[in-house]
C-alpha positions in Angstrom: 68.2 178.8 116.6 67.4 180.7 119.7 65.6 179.7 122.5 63.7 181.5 125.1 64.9 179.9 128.5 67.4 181.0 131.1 70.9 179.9 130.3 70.7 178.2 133.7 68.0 176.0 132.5 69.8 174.5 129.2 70.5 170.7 129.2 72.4 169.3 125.9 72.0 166.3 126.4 67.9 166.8 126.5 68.1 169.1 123.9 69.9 166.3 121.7 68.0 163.7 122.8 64.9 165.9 121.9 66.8 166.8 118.3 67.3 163.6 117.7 63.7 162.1 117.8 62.2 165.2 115.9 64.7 164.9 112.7 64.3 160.8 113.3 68.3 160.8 113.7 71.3 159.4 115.9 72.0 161.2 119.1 75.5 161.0 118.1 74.4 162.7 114.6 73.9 166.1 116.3 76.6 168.4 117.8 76.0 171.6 120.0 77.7 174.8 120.3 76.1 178.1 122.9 77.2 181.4 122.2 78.2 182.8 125.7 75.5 184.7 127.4 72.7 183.7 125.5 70.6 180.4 124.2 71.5 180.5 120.6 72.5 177.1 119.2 74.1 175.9 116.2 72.9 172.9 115.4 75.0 170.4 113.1 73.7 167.2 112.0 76.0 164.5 110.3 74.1 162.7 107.4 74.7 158.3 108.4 74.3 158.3 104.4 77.1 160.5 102.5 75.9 159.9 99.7 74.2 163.3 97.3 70.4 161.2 98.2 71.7 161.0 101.4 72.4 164.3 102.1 69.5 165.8 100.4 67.0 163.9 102.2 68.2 164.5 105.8 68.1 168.3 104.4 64.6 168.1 103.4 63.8 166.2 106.7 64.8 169.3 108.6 63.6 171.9 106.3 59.9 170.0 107.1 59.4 171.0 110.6 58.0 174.3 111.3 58.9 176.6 114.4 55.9 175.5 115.9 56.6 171.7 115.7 60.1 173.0 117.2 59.3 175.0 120.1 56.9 172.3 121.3 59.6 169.4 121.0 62.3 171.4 123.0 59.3 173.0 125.5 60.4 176.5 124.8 60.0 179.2 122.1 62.7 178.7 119.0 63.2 181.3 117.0 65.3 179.7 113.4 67.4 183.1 112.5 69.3 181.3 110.0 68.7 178.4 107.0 69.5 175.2 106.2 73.1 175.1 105.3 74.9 171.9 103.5 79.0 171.2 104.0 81.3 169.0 104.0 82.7 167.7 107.6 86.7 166.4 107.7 86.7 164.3 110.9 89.2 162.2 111.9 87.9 158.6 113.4 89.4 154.9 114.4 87.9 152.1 112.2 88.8 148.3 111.9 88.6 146.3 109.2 88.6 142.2 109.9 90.4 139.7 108.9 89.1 138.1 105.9 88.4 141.1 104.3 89.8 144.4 102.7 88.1 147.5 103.5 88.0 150.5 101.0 85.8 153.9 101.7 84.2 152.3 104.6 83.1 148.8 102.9 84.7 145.4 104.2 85.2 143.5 101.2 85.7 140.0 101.9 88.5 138.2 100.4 87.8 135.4 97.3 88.3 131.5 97.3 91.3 130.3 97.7 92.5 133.1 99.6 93.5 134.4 103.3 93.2 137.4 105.0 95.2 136.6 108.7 95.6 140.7 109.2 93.4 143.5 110.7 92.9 146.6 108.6 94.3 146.0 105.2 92.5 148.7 102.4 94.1 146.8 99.2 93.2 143.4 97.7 97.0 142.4 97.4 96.4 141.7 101.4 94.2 138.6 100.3 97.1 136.2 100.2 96.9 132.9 98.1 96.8 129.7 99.4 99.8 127.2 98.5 99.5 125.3 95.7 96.9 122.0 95.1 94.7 123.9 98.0 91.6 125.3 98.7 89.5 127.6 100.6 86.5 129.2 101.1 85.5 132.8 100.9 87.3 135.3 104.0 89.7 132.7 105.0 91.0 133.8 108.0 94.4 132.1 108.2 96.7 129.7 106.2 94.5 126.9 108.2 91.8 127.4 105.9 93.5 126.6 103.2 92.6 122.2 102.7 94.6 120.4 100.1 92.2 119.3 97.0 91.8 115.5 96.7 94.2 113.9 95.3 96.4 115.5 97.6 97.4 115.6 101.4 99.2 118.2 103.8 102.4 116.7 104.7 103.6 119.3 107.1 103.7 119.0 110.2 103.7 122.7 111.8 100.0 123.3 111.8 100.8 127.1 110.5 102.2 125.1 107.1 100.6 123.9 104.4 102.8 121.7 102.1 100.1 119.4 99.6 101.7 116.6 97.7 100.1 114.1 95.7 99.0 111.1 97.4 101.5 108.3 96.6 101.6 104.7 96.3 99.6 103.0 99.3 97.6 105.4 100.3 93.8 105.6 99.5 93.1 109.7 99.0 89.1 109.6 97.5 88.8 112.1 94.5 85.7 113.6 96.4 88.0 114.1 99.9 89.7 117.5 100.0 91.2 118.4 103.7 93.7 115.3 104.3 96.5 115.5 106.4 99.7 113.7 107.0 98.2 112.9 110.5 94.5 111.4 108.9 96.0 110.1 105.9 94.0 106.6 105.2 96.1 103.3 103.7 95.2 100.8 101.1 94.9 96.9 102.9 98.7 95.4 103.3 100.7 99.3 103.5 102.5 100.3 106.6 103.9 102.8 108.3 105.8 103.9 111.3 103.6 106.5 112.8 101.1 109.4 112.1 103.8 111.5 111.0 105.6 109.3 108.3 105.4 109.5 104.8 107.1 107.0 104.5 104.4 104.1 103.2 105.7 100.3 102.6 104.4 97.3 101.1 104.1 94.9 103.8 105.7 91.2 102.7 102.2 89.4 103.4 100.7 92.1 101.1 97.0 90.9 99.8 93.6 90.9 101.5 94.6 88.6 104.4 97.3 90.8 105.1 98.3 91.7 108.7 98.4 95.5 107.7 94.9 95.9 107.3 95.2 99.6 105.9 93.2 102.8 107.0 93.6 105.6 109.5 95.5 104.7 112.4 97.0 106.6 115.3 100.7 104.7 115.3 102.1 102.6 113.6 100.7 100.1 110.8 97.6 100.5 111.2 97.9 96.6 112.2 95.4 93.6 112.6 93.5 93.8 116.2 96.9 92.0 118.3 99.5 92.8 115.9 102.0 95.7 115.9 105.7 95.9 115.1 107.6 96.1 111.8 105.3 95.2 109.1 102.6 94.0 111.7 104.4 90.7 112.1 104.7 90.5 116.2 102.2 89.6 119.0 101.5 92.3 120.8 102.2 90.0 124.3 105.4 88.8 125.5 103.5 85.4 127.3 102.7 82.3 125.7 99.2 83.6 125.6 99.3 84.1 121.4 101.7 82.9 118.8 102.2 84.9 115.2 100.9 82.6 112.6 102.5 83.9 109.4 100.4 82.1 107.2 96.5 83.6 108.2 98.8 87.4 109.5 97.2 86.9 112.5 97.9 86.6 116.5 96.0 83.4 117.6 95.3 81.9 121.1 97.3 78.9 122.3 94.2 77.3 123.2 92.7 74.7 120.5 94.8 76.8 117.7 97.6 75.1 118.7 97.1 71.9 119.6 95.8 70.4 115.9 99.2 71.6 114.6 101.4 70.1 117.5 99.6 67.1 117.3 99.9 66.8 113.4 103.6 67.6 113.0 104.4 65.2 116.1 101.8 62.1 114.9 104.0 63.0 111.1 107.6 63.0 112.8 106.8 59.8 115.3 105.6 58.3 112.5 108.4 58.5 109.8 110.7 57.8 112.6 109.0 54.8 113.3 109.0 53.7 109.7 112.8 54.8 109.2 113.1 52.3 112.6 111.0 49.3 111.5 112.2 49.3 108.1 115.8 49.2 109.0 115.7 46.6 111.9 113.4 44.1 109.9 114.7 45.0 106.4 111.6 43.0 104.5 112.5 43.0 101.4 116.0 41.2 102.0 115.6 39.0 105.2 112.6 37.5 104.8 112.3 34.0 104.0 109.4 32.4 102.0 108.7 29.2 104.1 108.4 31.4 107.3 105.6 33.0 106.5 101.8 32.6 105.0 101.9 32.0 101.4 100.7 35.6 100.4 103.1 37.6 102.6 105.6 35.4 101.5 104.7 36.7 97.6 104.8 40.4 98.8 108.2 39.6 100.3 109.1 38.4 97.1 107.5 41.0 95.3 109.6 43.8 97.2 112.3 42.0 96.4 111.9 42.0 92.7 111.2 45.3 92.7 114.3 46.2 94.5 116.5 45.1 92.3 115.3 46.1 89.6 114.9 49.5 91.0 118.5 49.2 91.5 119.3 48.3 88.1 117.2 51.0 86.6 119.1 53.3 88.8 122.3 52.5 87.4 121.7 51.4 83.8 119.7 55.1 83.5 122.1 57.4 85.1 119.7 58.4 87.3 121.5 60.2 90.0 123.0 62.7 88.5 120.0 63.4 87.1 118.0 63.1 90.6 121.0 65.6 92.1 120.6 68.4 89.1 116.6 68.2 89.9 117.3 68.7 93.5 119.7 71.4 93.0 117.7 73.5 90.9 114.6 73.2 93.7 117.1 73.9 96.3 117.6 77.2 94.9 114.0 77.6 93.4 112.4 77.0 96.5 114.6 79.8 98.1 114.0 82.7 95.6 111.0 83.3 97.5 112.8 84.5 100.4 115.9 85.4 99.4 115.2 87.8 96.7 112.0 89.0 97.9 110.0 88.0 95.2 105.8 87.4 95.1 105.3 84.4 93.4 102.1 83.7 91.8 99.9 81.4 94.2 99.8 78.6 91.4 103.8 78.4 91.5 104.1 79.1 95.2 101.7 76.1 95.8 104.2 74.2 93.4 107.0 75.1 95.2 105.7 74.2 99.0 106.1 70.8 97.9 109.6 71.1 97.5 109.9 72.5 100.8 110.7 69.2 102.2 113.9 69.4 100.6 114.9 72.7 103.3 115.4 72.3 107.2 113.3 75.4 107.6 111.4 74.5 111.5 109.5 77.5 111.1 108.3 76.3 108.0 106.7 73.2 109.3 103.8 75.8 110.4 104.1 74.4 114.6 103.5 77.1 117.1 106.2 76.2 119.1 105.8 80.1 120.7 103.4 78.5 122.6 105.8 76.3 124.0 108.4 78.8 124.8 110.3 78.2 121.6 110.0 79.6 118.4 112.2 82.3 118.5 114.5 83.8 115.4 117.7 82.7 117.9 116.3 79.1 118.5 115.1 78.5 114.8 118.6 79.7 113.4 120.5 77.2 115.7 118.1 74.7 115.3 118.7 75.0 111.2 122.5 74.8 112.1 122.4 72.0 114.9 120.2 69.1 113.4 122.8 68.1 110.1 125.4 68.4 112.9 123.1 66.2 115.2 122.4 63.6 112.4 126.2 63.8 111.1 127.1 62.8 114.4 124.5 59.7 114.7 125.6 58.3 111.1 129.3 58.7 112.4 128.5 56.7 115.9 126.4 54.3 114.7 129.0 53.5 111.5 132.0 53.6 113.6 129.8 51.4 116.8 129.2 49.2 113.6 132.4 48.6 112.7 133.9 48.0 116.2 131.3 46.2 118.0 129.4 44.1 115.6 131.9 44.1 112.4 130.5 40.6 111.5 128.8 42.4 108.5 131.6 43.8 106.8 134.0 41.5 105.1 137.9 41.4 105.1 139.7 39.7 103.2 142.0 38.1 105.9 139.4 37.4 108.9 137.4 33.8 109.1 134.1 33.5 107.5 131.4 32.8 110.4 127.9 32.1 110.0 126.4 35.7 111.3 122.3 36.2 112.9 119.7 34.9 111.3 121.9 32.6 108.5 123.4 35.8 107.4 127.0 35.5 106.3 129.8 37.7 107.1 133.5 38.1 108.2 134.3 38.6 111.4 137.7 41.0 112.0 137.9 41.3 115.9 141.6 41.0 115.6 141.9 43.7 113.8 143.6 47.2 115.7 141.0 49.6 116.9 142.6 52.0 114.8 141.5 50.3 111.5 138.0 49.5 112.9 137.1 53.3 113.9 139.0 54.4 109.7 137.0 51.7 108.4 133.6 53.4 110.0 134.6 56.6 109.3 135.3 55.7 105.8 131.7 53.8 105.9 129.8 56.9 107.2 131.6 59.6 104.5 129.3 58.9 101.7 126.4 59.4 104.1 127.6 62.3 105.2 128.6 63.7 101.8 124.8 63.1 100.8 124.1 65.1 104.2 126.1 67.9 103.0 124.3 68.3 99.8 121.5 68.4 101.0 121.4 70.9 104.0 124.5 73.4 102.9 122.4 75.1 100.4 119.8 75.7 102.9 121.7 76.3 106.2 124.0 78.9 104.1 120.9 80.6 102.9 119.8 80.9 106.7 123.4 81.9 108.0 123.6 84.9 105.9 119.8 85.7 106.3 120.6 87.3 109.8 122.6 90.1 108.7 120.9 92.2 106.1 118.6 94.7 108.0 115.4 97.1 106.7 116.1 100.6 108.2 112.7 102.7 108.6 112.7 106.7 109.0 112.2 106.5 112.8 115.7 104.9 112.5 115.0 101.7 113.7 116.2 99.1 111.3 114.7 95.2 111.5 115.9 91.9 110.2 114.5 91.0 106.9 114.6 87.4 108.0 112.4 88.3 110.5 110.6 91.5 111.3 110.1 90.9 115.5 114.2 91.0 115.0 115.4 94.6 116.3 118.6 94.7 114.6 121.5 96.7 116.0 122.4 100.4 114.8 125.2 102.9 116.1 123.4 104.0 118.8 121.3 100.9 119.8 122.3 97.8 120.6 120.1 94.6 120.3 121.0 91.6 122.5 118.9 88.8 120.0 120.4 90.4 117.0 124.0 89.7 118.3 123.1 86.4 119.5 121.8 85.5 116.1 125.0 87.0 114.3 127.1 85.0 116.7 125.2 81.7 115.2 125.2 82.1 111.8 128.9 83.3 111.7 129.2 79.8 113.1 127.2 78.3 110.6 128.8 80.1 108.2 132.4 78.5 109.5 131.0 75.0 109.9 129.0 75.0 106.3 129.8 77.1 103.7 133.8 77.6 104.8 133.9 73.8 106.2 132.3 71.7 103.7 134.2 73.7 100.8 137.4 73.1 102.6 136.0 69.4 103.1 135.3 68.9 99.4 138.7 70.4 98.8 141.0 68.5 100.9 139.2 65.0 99.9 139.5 65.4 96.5 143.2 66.4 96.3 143.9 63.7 98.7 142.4 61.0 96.3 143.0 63.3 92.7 146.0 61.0 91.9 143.8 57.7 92.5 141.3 59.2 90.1 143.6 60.0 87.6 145.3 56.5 87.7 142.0 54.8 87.6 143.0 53.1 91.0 139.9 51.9 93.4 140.3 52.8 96.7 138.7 52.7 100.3 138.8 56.4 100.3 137.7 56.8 96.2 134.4 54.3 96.9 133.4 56.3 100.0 134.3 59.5 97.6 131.4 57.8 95.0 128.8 60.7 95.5 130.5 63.3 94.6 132.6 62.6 91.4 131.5 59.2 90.0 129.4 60.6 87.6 131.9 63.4 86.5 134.7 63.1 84.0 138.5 62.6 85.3 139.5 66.4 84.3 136.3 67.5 85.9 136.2 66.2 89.4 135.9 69.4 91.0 132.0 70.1 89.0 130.3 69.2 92.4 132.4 71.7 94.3 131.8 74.7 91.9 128.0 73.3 91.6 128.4 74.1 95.6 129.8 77.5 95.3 126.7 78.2 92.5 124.2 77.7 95.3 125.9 79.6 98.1 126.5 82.0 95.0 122.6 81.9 94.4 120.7 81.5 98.1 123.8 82.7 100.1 126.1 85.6 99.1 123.0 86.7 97.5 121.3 88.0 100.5 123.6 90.4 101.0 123.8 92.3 97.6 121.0 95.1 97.9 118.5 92.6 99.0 115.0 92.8 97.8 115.9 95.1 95.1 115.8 94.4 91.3 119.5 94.7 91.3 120.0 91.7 93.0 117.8 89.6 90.9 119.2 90.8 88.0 123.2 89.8 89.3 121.4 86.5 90.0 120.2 85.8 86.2 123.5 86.9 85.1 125.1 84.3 87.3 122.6 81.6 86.6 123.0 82.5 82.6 127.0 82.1 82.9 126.9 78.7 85.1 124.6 77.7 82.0 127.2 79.0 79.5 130.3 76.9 81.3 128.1 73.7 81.9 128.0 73.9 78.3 131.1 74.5 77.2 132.7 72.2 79.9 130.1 69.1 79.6 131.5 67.9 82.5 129.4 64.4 82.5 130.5 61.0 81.5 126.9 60.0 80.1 125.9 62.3 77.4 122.5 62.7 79.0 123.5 64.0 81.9 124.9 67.1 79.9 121.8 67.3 78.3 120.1 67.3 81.8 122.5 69.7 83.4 122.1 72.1 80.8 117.9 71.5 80.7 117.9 72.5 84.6 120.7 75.6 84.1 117.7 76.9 81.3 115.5 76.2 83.7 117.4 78.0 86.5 118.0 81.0 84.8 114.1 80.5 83.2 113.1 80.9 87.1 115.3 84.1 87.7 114.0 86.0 84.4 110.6 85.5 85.2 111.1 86.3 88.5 113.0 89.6 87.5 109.4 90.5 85.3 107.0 89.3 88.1 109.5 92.5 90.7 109.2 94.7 88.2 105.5 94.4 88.0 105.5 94.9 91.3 107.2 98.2 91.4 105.3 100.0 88.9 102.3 98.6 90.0 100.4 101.5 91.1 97.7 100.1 93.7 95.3 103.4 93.5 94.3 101.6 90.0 91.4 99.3 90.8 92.9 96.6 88.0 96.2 97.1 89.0 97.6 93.4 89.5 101.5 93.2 90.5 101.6 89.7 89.3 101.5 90.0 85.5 98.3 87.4 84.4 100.4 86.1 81.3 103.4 85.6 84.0 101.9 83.7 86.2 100.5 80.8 83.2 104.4 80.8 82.3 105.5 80.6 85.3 103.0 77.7 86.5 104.0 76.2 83.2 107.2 76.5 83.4 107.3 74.7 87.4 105.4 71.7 85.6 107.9 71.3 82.8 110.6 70.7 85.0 108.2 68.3 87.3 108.3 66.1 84.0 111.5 66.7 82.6 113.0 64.4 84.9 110.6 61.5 83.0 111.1 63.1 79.8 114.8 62.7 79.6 114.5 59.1 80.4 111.8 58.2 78.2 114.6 59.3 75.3 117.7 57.6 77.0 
């Protein structure tokens, strides 16, 4: 094209502007070039569509417009001295394609689900990376962080620029419509724990159930834990004071004020009152000391009545056998009531009711359900001495009072070479004030042993389950172990050091010296100190006092009561410390239980026929208790609690079980009735 205008004159800019609006193009379309000393322009215009349409229809577009239409858009006479000519450009330009996508001939082509593009300017679909496996994402995914684990699933890294999906385990509640949980926002079932947002690491709290202190969910800590509650398991006030005290029956954190007070006032009315009892019944002794003329006709015929039924009472006891019988009973419950605790063990609520009964037969103060936190007390330290303390306390009353007895107020014991006096209240006696002090205070000792033999078996099962209770510890993945006794117990590690934890070591390795090692070593050194009597058939001071714990056994047997000792301590002491709360340890137990019932057999250690018969009826039943127990942990473990009928306590289990408790409630009666 040539223009007539002075070279001075020319503008490209206008002259492209002016291009661009006649040919209905892009300024940037059009490119200039002047021949020196003239106005004769080549014109080039780049086609925005490259395709053969495109091209063909920008060429027709120019072709259109006349010279005339031309001249008057550039304001000067055009003369066209050449036609419309069609090439191909090469040019050379900087283009980005964004993440998300892959660009080929210009196009950005996003990248499909389940995919990421976190590059600029990839040209291939290989750059469209997968996400990991069990995740999704949408369509150009920009980064790894688009990629959500499916439900059923949740991310378990922690590095936000990871993605690690694993399948929701046991304890937590993944929805099959959630897809996008994290470690961080994964949500527990009711009675599940854990340490913190960043542990995997999910537990079945002890009170598990829907009252449970773990009340399940998405925390932002530890538990997530009933409103008040934190700690190991949930099982700690949140408040040093005596503000709030843990009651472990409701898993709660309730107020000192009117919570505690019906509690205190029950358990003290209950103790003041049995005391009072014990008091009255021993100073007036009714059915002995009173006399018929004293009083009105009909308590003088309930006096009577009481006494009648004393005797025969009496008589029934020993015509029938019954205390060896009452001490197997007691034994098994002894250990029955302890598998609970020991061995870790849900019991079906039928049984467990069953079994609280027996719980009078343990010195258990936290048991008794008092708040004493509110008082100050109530600590694991305090309740473990207190356990270990009171049979030393009452020991030490029963030897006082016997040996005071003897020494200051003999006139109710006879000897055979002190004068007959008439004693208080028309009671007859012998007096022996001449005799040496040193024979008084043997003679009360000797009096008290059979009370304090009876003391023995009935706390050293107990107290030795409680001594060896405060060593095994729980260790959690922040690597803080706990007590298993007790949960608000930080027990010492290598690098951590708990002051309560060595003070309650401290007490039960003394209980563990004054029970288990002491009253074995008792047993042993009064039994080999009277054997020879026993053999001979001689009747002794020492042999009488010794009554309680061989009368009932044959000569060649009288050490059955010390290895029915070393069963329990076997069974609710030692016990505790062999993988505790695994299926390992009940299984050793049942094996235990199974041979003690094999050697009771064999041995028949009795010298009434139906006390074998017993003894073996309460070893079935022992070992009864530990099978069903091992089937009721079992249940537990593969229980699987993301199945809505999932039920750790087996249905059929819990009739046997129930059963079974109710059999041995009557056996007792049962035996007898056959006698």
């Amino acid at each position: 094209m040539t223009l007539e205008a002075e070279l001075g004159d020319y503008n490209e800019d206008d002259t492209k502007a002016r291009l661009a609006l006649l040919y209905n193009v892009s300024v940037d379309a059009i490119s200039l070039s002047v021949e020196a000393g003239s106005l004769k322009l080549s014109i080039t215009i780049l086609s925005v569509d490259r395709s053969e349409d495109g091209v063909a229809a920008l060429s027709d577009a120019i072709k259109s417009k006349s010279v005339a239409e031309m001249s008057a858009m550039l304001g000067s006479n055009a003369t066209v001295t050449t036609n419309v000519n069609t090439e191909e450009l090469e040019e050379e330009y900087e283009a980005t394609c964004p993440m998300g996508y892959w660009c080929s001939v210009g196009l950005d082509i996003p990248c499909v689900e389940n995919t990421y593009n976190d590059e600029l300017n990839k040209n291939n679909p290989g750059a469209c990376k997968p996400c990991p496996i069990h995740s999704v994402s949408p369509e150009a995914s920009v980064s790894i962080e688009a990629c959500a684990c499916k439900s059923g699933y949740y991310d378990e890294a922690t590095d936000e620029r990871e993605v690690q999906c694993v399948q929701c385990q046991t304890g937590s509640s993944c929805s099959d419509e959630t897809e996008g949980v994290t470690l961080a926002l994964l949500p527990l079932l009711r009675g599940y724990y854990r340490t913190g947002n960043t542990s995997h690491d999910l537990r079945r709290c002890p009170d598990f159930g829907d009252g449970s202190g773990c009340v399940g969910g998405v925390g932002f800590g530890e538990g997530p834990c009933k409103e008040w509650l934190h700690g190991a398991y949930c099982r700690r006030c949140n408040v040093s004071d005596t503000s709030r005290y843990y009651d472990a029956g409701s898993s709660a954190c309730l107020s000192c004020e009117g919570a505690a007070e019906g509690p205190m006032l029950f358990g003290g009315g209950v103790a003041l009152a049995a005391l009072a009892a014990v008091l009255l019944w021993w100073r007036f002794q009714p059915h002995r000391n009173v006399a018929a003329p004293a009083w009105p006709h009909r308590t003088a015929t309930l006096a009577k009545l009481a006494r009648q039924l004393s005797r025969l009472s009496a008589a029934v006891w020993r015509q029938r056998s019954l205390r060896p019988k009452g001490k197997q009973l007691l034994g098994f419950y002894q250990i029955a009531t302890r598998v609970t605790d020991v061995y870790e063990v849900r019991m079906p609520q039928a049984a467990a009711v069953l079994l609280q009964v027996f719980e009078v037969l343990t010195i258990n103060v936290a048991g008794i359900g008092l708040p004493l936190q509110c008082l100050g007390l109530g600590t694991y330290v305090q309740q473990l001495a207190f356990t270990m303390l009171v049979p030393l306390v009452l020991g030490g009353a029963t030897v006082l009072f016997c040996v005071g007895r003897h020494c200051c107020c003999s006139g109710s014991s006879k000897s055979t070479d002190g004068p007959t006096t008439q004693g208080p209240k028309g009671q007859k006696g012998t007096y022996d004030f001449k005799r040496p002090a040193k024979a008084r205070i043997a003679a009360g000792l000797l009096s008290a042993l059979p009370w304090l033999l009876t003391l023995s078996f009935l706390v050293l099962p107990m107290v030795s389950s409680a001594a060896f209770r405060a060593f095994p510890c729980e260790v959690f993945d922040n690597g803080r172990s706990y007590l298993r006794a007790d949960y608000s117990v930080e027990c010492s590690t290598a690098t951590h050091t708990s002051e309560v934890h060595e003070a309650a070591k401290a007490v039960a390795w003394l209980g563990i010296g004054l029970y288990p090692i002491g009253i074995s070593v008792l047993y042993a050194v009064l039994l080999l100190h009277a054997r020879r009597a026993f053999m001979d058939d001689r009747a002794t001071a020492l042999t009488k006092a010794l009554g309680f714990l061989v009368r009932e056994y044959k000569p060649a047997y009288l050490w059955w009561e010390l290895l029915e000792a070393w069963k329990k301590l076997a069974l609710v002491g030692f016990a505790t410390l062999v993988r505790p709360g695994s299926i390992y340890q009940l299984v050793a137990a049942f094996l235990l239980s199974l041979m003690c019932m094999l050697l009771t057999s064999v041995a028949m250690p009795f010298k009434n026929d139906s006390d074998d018969c017993f003894a073996k009826a309460c070893g079935f039943a022992l070992s009864a208790v530990f099978f069903f127990s091992v089937v009721l942990k079992v249940g537990a473990m593969a229980c699987n609690p993301l199945t809505p009928d999932c039920n750790p306590v087996y249905p059929g289990c819990q009739k046997h079980m129930h059963m079974h408790m109710m059999c041995m409630c009557m056996l007792h009666v049962h035996v007898l009735e056959h006698e």
